[in-house]
N, CA, C and O atoms as a GROMACS GRO file, in nm:
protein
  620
    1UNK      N    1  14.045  14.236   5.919
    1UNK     CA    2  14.030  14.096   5.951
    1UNK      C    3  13.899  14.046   5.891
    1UNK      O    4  13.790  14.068   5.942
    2UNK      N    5  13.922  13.971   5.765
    2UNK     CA    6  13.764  13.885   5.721
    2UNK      C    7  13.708  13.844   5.812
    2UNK      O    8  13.593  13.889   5.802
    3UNK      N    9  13.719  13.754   5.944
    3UNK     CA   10  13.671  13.728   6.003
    3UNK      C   11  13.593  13.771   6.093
    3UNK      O   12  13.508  13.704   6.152
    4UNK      N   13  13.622  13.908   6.111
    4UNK     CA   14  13.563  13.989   6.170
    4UNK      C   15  13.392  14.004   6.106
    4UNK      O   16  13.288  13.983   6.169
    5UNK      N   17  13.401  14.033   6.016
    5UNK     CA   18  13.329  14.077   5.850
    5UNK      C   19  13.193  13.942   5.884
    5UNK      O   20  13.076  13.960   5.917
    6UNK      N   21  13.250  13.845   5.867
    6UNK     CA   22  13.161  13.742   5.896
    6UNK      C   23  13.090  13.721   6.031
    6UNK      O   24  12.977  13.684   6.063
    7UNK      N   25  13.199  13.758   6.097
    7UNK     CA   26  13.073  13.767   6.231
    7UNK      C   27  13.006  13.870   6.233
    7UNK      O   28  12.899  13.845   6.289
    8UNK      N   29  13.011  13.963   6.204
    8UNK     CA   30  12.907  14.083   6.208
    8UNK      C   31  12.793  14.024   6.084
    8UNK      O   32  12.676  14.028   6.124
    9UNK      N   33  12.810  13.976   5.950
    9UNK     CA   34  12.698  13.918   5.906
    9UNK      C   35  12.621  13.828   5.980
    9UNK      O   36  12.502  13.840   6.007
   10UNK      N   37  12.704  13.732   6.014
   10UNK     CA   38  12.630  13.658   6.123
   10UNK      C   39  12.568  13.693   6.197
   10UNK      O   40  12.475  13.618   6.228
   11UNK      N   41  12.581  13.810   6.262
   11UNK     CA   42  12.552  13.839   6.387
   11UNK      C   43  12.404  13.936   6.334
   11UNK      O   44  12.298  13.933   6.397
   12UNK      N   45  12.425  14.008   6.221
   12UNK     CA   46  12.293  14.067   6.213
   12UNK      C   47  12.196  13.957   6.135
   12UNK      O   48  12.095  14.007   6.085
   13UNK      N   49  12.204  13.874   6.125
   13UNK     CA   50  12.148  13.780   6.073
   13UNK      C   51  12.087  13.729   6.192
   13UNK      O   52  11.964  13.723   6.183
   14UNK      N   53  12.129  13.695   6.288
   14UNK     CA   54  12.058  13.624   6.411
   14UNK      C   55  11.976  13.747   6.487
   14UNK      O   56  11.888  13.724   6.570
   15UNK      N   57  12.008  13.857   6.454
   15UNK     CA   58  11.948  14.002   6.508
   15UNK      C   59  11.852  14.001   6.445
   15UNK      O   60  11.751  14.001   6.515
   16UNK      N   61  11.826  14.001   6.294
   16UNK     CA   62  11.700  14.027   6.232
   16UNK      C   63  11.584  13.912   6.244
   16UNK      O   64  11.463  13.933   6.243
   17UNK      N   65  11.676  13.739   6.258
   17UNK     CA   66  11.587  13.643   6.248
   17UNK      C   67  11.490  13.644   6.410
   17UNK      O   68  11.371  13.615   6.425
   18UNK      N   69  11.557  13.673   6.478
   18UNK     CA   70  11.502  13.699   6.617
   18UNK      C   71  11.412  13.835   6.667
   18UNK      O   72  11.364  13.863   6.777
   19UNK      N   73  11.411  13.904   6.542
   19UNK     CA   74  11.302  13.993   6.546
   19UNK      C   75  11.213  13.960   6.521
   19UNK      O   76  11.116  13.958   6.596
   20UNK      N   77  11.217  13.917   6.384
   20UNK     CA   78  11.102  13.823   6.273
   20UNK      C   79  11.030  13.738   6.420
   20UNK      O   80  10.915  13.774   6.443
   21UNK      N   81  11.078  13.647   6.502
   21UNK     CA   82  11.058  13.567   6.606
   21UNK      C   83  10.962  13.653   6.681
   21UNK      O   84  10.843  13.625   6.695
   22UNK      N   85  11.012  13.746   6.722
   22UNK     CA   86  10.939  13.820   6.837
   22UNK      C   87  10.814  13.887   6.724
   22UNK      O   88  10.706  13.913   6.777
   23UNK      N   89  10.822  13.904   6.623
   23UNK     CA   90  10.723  13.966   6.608
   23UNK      C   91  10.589  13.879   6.539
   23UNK      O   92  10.473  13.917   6.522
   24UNK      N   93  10.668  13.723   6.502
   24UNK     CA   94  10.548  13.621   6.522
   24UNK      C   95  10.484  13.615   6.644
   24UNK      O   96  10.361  13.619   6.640
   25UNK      N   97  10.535  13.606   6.745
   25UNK     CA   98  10.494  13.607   6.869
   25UNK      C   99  10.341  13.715   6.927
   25UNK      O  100  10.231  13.688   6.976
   26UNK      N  101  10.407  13.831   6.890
   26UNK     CA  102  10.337  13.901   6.891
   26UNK      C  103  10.194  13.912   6.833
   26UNK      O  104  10.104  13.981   6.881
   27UNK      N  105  10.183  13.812   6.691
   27UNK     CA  106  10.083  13.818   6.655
   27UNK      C  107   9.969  13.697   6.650
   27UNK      O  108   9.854  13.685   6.610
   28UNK      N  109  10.072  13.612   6.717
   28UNK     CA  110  10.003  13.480   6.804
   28UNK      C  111   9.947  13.551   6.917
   28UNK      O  112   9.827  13.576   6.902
   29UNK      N  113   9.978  13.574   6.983
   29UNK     CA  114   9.986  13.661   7.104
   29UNK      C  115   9.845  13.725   7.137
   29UNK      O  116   9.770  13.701   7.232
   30UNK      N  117   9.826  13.832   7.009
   30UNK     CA  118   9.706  13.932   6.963
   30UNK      C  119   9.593  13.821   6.841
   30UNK      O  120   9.536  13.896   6.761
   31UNK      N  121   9.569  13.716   6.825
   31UNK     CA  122   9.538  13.657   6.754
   31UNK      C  123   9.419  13.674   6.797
   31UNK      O  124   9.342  13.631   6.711
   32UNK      N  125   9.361  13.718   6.893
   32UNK     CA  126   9.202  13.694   6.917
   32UNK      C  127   9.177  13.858   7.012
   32UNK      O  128   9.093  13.862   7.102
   33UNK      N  129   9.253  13.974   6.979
   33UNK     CA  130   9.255  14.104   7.041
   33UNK      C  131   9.134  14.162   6.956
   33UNK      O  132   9.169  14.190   6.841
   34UNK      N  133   9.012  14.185   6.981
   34UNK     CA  134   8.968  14.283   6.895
   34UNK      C  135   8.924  14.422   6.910
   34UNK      O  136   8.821  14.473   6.867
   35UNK      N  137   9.027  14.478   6.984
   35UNK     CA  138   9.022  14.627   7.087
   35UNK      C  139   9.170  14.631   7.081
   35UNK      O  140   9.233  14.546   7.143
   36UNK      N  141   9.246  14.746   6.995
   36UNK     CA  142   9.363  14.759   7.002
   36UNK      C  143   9.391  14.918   7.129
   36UNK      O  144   9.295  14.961   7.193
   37UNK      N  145   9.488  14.962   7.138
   37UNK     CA  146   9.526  15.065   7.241
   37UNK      C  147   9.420  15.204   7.205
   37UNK      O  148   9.339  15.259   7.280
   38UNK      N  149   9.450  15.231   7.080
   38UNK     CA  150   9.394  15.343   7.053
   38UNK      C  151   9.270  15.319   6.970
   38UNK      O  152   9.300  15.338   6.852
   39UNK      N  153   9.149  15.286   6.981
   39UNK     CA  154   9.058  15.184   6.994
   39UNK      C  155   8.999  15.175   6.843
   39UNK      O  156   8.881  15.193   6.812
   40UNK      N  157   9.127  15.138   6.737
   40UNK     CA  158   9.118  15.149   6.606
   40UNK      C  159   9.065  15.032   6.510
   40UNK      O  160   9.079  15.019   6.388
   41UNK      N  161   8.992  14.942   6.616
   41UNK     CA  162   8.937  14.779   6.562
   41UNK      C  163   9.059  14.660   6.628
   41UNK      O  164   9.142  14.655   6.719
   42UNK      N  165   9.019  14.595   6.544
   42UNK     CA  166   9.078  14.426   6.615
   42UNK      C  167   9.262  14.488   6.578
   42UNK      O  168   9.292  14.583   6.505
   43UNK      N  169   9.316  14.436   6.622
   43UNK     CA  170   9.450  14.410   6.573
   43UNK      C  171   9.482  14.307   6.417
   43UNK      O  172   9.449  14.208   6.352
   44UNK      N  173   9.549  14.393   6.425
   44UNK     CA  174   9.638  14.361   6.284
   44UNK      C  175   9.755  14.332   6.274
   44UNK      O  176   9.845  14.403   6.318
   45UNK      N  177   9.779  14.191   6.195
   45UNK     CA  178   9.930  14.121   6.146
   45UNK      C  179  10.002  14.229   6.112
   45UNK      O  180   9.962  14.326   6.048
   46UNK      N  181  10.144  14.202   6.170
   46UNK     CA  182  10.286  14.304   6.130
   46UNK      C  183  10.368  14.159   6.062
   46UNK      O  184  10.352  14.038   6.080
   47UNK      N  185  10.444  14.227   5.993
   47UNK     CA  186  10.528  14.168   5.916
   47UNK      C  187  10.684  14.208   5.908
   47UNK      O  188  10.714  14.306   5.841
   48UNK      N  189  10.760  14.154   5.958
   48UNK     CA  190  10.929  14.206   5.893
   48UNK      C  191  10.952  14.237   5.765
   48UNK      O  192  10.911  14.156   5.681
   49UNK      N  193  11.010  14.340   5.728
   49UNK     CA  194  11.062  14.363   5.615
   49UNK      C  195  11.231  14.352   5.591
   49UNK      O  196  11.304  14.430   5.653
   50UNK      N  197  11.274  14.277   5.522
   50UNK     CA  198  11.446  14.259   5.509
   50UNK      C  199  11.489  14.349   5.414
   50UNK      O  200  11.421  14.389   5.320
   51UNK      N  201  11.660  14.395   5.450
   51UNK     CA  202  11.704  14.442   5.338
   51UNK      C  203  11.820  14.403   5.319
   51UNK      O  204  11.896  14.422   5.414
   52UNK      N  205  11.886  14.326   5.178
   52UNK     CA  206  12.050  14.282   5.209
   52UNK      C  207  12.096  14.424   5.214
   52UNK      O  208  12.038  14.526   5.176
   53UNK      N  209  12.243  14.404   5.284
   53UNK     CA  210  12.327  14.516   5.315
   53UNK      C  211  12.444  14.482   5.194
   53UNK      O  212  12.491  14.369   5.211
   54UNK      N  213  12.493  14.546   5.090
   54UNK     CA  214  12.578  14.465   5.030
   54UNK      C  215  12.736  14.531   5.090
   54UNK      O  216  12.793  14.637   5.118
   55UNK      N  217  12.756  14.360   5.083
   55UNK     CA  218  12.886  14.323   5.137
   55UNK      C  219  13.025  14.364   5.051
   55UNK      O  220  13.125  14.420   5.098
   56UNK      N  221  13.007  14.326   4.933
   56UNK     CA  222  13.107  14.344   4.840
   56UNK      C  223  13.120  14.412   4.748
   56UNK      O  224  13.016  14.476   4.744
   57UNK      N  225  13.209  14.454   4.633
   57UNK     CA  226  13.193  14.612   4.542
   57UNK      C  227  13.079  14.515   4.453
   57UNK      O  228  13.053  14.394   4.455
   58UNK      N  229  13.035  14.611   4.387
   58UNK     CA  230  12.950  14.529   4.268
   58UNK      C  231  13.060  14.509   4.188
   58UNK      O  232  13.178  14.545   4.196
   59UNK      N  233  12.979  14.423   4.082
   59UNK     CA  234  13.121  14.389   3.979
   59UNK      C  235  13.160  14.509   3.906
   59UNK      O  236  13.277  14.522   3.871
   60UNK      N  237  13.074  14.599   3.881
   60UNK     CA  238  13.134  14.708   3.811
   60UNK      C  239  13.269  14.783   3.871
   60UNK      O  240  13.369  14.808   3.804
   61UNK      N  241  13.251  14.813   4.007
   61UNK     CA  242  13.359  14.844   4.051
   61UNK      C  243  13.481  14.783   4.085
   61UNK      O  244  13.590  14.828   4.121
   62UNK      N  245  13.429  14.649   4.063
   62UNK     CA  246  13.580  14.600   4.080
   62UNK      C  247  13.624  14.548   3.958
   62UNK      O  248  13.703  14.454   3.949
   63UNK      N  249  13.558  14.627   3.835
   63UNK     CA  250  13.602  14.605   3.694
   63UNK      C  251  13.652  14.738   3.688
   63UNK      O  252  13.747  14.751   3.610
   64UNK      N  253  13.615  14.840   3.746
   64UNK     CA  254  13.673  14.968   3.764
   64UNK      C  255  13.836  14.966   3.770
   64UNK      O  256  13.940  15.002   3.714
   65UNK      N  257  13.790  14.911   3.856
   65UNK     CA  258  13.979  14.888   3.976
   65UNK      C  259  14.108  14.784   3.887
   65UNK      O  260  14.229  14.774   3.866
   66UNK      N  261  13.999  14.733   3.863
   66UNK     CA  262  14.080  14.630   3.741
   66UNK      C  263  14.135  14.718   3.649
   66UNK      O  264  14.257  14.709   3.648
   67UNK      N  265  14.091  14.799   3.574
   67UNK     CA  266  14.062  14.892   3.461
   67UNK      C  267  14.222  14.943   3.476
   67UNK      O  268  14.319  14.936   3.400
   68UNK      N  269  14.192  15.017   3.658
   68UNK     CA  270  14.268  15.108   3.646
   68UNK      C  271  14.458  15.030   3.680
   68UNK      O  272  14.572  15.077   3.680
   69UNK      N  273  14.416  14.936   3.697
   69UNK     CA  274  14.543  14.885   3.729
   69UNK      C  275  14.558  14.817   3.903
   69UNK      O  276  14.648  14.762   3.966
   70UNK      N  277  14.428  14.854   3.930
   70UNK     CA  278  14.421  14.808   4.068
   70UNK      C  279  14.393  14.660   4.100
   70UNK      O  280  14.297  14.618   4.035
   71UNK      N  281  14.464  14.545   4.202
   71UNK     CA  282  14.378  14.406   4.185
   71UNK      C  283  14.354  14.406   4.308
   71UNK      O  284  14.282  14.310   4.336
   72UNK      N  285  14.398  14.512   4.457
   72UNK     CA  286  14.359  14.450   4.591
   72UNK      C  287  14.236  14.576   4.629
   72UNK      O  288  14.180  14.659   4.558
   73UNK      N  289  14.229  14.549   4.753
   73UNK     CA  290  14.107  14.611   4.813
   73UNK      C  291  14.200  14.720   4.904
   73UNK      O  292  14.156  14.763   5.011
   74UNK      N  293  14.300  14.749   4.864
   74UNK     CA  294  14.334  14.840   4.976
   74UNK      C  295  14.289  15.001   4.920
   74UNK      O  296  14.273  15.045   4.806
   75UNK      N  297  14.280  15.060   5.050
   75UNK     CA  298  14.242  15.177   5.078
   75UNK      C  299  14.050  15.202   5.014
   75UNK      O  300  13.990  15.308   4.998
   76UNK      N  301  14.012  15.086   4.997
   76UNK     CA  302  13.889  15.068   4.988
   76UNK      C  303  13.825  15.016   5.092
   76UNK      O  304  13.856  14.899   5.117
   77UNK      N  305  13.729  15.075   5.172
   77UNK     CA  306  13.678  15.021   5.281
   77UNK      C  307  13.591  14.896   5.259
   77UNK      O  308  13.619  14.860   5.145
   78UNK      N  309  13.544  14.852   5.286
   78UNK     CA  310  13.476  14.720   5.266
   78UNK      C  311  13.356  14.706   5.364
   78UNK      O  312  13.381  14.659   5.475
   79UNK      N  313  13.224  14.745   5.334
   79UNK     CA  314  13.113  14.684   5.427
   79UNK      C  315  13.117  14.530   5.448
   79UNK      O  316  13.178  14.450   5.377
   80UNK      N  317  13.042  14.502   5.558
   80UNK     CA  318  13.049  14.382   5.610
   80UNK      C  319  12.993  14.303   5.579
   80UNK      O  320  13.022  14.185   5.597
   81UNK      N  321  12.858  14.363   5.502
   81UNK     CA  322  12.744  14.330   5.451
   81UNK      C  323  12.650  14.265   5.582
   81UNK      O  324  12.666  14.277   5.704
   82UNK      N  325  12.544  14.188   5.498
   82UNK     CA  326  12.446  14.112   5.591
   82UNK      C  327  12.272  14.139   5.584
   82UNK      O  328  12.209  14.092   5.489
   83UNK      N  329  12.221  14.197   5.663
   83UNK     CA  330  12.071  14.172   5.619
   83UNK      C  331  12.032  14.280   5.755
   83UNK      O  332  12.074  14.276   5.871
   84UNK      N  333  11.962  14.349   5.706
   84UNK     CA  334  11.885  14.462   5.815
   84UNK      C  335  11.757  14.479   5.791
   84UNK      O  336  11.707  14.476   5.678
   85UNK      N  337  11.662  14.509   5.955
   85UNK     CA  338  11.551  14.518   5.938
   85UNK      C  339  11.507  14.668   5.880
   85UNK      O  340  11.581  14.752   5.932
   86UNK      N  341  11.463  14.696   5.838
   86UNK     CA  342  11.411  14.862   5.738
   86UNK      C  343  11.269  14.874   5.792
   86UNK      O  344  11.237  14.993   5.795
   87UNK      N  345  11.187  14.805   5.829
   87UNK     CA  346  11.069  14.846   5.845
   87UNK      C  347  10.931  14.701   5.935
   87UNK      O  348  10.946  14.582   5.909
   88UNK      N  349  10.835  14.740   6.014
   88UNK     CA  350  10.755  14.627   6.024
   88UNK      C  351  10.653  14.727   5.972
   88UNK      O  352  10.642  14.846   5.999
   89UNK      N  353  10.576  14.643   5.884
   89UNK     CA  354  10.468  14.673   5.813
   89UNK      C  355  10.346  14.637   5.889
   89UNK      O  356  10.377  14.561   5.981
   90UNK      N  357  10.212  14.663   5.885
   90UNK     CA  358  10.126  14.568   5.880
   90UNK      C  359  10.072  14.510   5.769
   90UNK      O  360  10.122  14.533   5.659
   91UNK      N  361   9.969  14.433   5.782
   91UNK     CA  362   9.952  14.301   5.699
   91UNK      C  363   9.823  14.384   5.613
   91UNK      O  364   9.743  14.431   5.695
   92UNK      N  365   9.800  14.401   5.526
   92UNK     CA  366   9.665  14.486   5.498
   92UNK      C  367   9.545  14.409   5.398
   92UNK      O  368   9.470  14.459   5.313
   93UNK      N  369   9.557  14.297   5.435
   93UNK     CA  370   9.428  14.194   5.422
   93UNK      C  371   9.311  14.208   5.490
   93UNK      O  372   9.312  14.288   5.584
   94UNK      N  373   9.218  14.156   5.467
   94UNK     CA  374   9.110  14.196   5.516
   94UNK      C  375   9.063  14.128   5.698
   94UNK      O  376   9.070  14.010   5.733
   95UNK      N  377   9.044  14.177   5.734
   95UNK     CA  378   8.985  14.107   5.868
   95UNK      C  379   8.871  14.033   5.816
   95UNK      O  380   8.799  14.051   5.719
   96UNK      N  381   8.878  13.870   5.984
   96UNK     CA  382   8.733  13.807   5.967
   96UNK      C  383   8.647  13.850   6.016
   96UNK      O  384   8.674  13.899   6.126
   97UNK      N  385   8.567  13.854   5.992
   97UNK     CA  386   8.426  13.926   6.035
   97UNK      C  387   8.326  13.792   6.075
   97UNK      O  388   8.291  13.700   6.000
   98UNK      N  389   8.301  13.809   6.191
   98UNK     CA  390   8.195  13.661   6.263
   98UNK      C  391   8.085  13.751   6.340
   98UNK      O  392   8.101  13.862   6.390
   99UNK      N  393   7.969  13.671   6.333
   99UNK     CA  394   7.830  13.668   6.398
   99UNK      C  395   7.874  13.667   6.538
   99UNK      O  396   7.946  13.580   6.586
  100UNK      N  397   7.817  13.790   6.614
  100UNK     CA  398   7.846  13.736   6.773
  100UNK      C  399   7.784  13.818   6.844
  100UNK      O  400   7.823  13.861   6.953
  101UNK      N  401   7.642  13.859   6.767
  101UNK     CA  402   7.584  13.984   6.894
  101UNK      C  403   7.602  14.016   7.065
  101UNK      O  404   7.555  14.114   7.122
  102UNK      N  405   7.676  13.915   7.123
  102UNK     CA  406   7.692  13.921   7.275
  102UNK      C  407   7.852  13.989   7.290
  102UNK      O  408   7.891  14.032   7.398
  103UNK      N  409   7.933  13.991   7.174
  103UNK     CA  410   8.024  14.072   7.208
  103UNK      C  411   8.017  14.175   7.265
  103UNK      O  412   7.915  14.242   7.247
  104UNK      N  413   8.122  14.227   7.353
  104UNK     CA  414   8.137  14.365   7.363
  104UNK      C  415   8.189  14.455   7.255
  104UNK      O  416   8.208  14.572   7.287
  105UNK      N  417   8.204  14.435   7.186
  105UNK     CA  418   8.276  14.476   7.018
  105UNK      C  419   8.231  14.455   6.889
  105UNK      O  420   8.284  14.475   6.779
  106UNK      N  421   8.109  14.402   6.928
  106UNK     CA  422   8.011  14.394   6.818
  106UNK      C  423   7.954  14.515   6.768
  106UNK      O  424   7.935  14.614   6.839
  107UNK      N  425   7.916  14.503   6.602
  107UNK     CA  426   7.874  14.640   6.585
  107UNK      C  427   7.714  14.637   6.624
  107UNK      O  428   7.660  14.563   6.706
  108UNK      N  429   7.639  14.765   6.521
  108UNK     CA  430   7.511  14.750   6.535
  108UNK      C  431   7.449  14.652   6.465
  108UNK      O  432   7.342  14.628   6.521
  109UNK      N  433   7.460  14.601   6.394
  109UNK     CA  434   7.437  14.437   6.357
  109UNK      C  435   7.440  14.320   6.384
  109UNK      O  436   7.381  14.229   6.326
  110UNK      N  437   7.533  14.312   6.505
  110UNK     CA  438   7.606  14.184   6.573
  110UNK      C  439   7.726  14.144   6.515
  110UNK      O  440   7.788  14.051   6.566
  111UNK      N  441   7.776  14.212   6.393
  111UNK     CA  442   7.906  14.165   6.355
  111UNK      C  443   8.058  14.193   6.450
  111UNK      O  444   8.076  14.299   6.510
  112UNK      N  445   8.128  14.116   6.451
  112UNK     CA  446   8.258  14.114   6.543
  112UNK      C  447   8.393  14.105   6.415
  112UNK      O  448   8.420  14.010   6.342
  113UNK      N  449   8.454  14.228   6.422
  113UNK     CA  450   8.591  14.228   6.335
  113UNK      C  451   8.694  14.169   6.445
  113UNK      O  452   8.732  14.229   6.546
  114UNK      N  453   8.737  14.023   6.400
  114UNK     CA  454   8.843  13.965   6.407
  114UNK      C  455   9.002  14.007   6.319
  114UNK      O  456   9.026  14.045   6.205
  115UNK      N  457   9.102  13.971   6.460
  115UNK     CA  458   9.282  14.026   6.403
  115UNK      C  459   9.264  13.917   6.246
  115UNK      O  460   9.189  13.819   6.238
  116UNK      N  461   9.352  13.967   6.139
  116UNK     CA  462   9.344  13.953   6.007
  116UNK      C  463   9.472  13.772   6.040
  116UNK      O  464   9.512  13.715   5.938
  117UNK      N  465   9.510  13.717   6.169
  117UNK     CA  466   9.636  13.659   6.180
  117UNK      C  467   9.575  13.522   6.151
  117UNK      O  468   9.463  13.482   6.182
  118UNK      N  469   9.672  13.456   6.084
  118UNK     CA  470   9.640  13.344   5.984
  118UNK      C  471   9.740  13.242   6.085
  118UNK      O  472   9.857  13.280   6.089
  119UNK      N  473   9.721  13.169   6.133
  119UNK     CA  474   9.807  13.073   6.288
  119UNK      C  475   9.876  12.985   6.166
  119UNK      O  476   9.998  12.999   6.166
  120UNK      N  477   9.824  12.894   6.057
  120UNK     CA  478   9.904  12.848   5.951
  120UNK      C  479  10.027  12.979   5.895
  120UNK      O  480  10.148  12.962   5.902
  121UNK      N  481   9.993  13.045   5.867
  121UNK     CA  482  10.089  13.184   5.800
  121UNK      C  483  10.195  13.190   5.925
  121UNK      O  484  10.315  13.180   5.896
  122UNK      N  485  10.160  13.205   6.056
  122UNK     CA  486  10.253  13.250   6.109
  122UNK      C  487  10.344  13.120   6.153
  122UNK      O  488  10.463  13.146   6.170
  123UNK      N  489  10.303  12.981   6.175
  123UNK     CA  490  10.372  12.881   6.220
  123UNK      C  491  10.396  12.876   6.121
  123UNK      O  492  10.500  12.853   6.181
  124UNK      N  493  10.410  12.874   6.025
  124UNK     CA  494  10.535  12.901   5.900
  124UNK      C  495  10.652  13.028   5.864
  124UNK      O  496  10.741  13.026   5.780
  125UNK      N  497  10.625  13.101   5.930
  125UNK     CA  498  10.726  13.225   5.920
  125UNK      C  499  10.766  13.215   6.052
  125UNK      O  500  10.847  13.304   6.078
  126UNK      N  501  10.731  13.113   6.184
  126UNK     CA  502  10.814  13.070   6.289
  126UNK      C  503  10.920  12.994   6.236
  126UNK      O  504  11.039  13.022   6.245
  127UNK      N  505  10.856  12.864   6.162
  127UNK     CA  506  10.938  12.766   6.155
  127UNK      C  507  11.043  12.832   6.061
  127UNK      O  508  11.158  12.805   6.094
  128UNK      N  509  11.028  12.925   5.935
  128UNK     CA  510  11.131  12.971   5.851
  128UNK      C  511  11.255  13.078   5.902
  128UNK      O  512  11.365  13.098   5.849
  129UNK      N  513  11.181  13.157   6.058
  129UNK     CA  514  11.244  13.211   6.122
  129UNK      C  515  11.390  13.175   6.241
  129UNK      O  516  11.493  13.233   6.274
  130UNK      N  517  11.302  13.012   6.285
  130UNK     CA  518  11.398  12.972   6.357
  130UNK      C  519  11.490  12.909   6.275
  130UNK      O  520  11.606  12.933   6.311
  131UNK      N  521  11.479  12.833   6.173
  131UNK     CA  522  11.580  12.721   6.061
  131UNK      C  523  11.649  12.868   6.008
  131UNK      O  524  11.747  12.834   5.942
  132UNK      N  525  11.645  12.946   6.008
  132UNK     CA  526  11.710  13.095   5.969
  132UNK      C  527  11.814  13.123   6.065
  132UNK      O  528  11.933  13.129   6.033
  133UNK      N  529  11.772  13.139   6.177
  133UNK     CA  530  11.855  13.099   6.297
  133UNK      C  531  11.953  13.005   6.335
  133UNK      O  532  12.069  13.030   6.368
  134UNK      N  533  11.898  12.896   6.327
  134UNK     CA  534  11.992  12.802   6.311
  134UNK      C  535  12.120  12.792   6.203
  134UNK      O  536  12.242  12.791   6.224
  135UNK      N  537  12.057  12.784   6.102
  135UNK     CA  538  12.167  12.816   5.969
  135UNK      C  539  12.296  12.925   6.051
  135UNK      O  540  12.407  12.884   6.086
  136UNK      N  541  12.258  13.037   6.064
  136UNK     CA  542  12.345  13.138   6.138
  136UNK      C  543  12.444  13.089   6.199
  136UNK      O  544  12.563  13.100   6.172
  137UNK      N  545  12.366  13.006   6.327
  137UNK     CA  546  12.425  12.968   6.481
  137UNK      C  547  12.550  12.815   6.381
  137UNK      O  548  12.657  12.769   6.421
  138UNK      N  549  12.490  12.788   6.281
  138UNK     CA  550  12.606  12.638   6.242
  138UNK      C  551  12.689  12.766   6.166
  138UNK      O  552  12.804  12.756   6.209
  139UNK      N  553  12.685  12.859   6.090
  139UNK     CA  554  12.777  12.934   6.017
  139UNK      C  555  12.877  12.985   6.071
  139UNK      O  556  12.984  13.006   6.015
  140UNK      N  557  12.837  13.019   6.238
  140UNK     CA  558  12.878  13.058   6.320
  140UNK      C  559  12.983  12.950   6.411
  140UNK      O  560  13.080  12.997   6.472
  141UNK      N  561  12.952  12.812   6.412
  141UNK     CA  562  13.017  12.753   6.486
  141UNK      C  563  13.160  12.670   6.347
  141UNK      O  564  13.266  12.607   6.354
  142UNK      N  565  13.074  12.721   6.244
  142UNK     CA  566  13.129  12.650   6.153
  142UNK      C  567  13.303  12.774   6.137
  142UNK      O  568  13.412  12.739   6.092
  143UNK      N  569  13.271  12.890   6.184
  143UNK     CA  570  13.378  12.947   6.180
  143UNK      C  571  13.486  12.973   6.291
  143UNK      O  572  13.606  12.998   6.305
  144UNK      N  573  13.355  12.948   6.372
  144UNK     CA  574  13.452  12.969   6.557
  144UNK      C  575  13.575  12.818   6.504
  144UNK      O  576  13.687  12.798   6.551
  145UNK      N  577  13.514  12.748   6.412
  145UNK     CA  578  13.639  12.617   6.422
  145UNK      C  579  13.722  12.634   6.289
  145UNK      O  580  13.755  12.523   6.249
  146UNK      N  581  13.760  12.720   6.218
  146UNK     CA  582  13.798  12.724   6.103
  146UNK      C  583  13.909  12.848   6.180
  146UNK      O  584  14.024  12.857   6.136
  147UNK      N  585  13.878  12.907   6.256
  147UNK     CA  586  13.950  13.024   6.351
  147UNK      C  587  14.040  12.977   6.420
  147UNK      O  588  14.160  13.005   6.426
  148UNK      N  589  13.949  12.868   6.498
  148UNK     CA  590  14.049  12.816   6.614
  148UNK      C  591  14.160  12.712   6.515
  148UNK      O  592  14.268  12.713   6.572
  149UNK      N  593  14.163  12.660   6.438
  149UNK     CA  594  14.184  12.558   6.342
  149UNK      C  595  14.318  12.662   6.266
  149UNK      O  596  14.423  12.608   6.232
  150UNK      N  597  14.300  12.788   6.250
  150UNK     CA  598  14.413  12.857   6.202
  150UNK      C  599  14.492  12.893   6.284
  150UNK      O  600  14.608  12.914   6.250
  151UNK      N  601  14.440  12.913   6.445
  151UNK     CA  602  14.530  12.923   6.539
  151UNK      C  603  14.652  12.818   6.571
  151UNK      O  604  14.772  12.846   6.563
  152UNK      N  605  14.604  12.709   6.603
  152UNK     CA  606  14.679  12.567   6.577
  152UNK      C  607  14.769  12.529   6.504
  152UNK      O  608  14.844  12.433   6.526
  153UNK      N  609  14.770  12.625   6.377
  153UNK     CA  610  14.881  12.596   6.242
  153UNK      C  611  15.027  12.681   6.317
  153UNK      O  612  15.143  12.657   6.285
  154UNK      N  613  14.987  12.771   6.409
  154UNK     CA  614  15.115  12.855   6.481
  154UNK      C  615  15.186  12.780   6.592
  154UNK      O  616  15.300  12.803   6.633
  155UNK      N  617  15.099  12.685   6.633
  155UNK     CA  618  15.145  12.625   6.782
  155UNK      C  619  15.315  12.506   6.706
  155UNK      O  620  15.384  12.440   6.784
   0.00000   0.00000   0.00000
């Protein structure tokens, strides 16, 4: 069932964009942490990493199939394709470094290492995260009615 196929793209599509989400969050969140768990300096930006999943043969193989006399997809399985998370990175830019001898985290100089998180950078990989989302959620409604819409042709 294609349709099937598409909701599972869909669906990891709203899985990965809602990671990306949580893990802006996270670094709004830690934007002013400069004592992480294992007491390795300020915190540091993470980043999502995407990977497409491919959905369809490449063309070679379905110049293969052609070749051989083949034109359908049977007994060929078919991924669903879509987009998976592979990895969160951190961000490996430099931290700010500010004057603040009264810190508790100041060095022997008075310098204070500030999280490397850029609040412009990330309210932009919010806003690209949620319109990512959205796109999904209309792709998604755009098929729940193209479904129901084929059901109707039986009635």
């Amino acid at each position: 069932m294609a349709f099937m196929n598409s909701i599972n793209i869909i669906g990891s599509g709203l899985t990965a964009q809602q990671l990306r989400l949580d893990i802006v969050s996270e670094n709004v969140t830690n934007s002013q942490t400069t004592r992480v768990e294992n007491g390795e300096g300020a915190y540091r930006r993470k980043m999502v990493v995407f990977e497409a999943v491919g959905g369809r043969d490449s063309f070679r193989a379905a110049m293969a199939r052609a070749a051989n006399g083949l034109t359908s997809n049977v007994g060929v399985s078919p991924t669903a394709g879509g987009v998976r998370v592979t990895e969160i990175v951190e961000d490996e830019s430099p931290m700010k470094i500010v004057y603040d001898p009264t810190h508790p985290d100041a060095n022997e100089e008075g310098y204070l290492e500030l999280p490397n998180v850029d609040m412009v950078k990330e309210i932009a990989d919010a806003m690209a995260a949620s319109r990512a989302f959205a796109s999904n959620v209309t792709a998604f409604n755009t098929l729940k009615s193209v479904v129901a819409s084929g059901l109707e042709i039986g009635k």
